[in-house]
N, C-alpha and C positions, 0 to 999 in steps of 0.2 A: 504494500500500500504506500503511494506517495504521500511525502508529505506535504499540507499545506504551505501555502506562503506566511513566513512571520509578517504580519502588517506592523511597521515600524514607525513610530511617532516620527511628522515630519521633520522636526525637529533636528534629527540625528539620522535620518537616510541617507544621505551624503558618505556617511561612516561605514552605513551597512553597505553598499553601492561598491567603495572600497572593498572591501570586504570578500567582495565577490573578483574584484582583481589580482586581491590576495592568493584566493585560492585559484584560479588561473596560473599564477606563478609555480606552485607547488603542480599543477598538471604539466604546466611544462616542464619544468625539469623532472618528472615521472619519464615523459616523452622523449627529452634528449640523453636519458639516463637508456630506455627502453631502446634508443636507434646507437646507440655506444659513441657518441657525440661525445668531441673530446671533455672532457669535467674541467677544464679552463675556462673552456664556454661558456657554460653553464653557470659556473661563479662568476666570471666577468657578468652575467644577466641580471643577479644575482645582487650585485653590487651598486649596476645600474637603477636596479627597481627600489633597491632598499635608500640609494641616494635620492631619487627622483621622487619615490610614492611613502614605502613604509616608515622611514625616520621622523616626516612629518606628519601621516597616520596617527604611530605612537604617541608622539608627544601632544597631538591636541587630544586624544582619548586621554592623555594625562592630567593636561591641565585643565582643557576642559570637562570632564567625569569623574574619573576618578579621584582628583583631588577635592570632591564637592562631596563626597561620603566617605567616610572612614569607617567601613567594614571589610568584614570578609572578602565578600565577593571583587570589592574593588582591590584589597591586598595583594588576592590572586593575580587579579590583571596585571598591578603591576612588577608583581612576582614574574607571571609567564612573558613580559616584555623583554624583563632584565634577561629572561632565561633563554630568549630571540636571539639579543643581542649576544651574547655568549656564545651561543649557536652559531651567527654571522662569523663571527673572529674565529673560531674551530673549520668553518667551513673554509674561510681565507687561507688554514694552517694546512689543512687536509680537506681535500673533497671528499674524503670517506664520511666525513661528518655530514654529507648531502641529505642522508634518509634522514636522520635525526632533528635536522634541519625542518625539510618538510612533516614531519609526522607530529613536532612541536607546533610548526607555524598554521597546520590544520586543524589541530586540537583546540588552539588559541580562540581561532576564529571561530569556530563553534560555539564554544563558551562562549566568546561574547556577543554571538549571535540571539544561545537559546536560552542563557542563565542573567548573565549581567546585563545586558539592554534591556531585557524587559523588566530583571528586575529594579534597574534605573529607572526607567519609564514609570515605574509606580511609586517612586520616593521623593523624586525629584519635582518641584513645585512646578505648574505651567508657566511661570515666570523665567525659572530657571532652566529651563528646557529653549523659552523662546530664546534667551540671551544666548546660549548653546547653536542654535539654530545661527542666530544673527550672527553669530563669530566666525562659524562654518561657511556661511551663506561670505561672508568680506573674504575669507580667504582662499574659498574654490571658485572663481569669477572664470577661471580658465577648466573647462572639462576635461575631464583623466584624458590622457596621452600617451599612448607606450610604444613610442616613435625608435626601438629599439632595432639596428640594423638588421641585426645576424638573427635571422630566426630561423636558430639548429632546431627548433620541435618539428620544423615542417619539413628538416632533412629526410 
């Protein structure tokens, strides 16, 4: 059985939107892992996206979310970012660290797709959600872009 769509306060679709870029990343390197595309590749992509999309991802899920409740669920997040980023610099050191890489940055998204946004969406005032929205709304004026050359997934 499929699952439905999460309907996501407009608020923070921008995030979820992301989100779905995220895990595109993680299928392609599945992909250039799966065609045996050399794993330079792959981290050079890798580094690209994390420069261009995920570093600025992370940090406005920081400042703006996570830093706005101090629980569990937001601890986690910023636990599993820390534990991204960690990830990234293993992957720079050794491609072997690729699976571990994708298996964390998939897990991530999830979670904050099925546990913490909604459970954000329910604690967080409509106020505080709109000023979320309007922060988001001033700094994505430009639509995702993944003007990335070498596309080894489609070798």
């Amino acid at each position: 059985m499929k699952t439905p769509p999460i309907k996501r306060n407009k608020n923070i679709q921008v995030l979820s939107r992301e989100h779905h870029h995220g895990l595109l990343l993680c299928w392609k390197i599945k992909e250039g892992k799966k065609r045996a595309v050399d794993p330079r590749r792959i981290v050079a992509y890798i580094n690209f996206f994390w420069d261009n999309h995920l570093k600025n991802h992370f940090k406005e899920e920081e400042d703006l979310l996570f830093s706005l409740v101090e629980d569990n669920l937001c601890t986690i997040g910023f636990s599993q970012h820390k534990n991204i980023r960690s990830l990234l610099e293993r992957v720079n050191e050794s491609p072997d660290n690729l699976d571990a890489f994708i298996e964390h940055l998939e897990a991530h998204i999830r979670f904050e797709e099925r546990e913490l946004f909604p459970h954000l969406e329910q604690i967080l005032t409509d106020q505080q959600l709109l000023e979320i929205g309007s922060a988001l709304e001033a700094s994505h004026e430009v639509p995702f872009i993944d003007n990335y050359q070498d596309e080894f997934w489609k070798n």
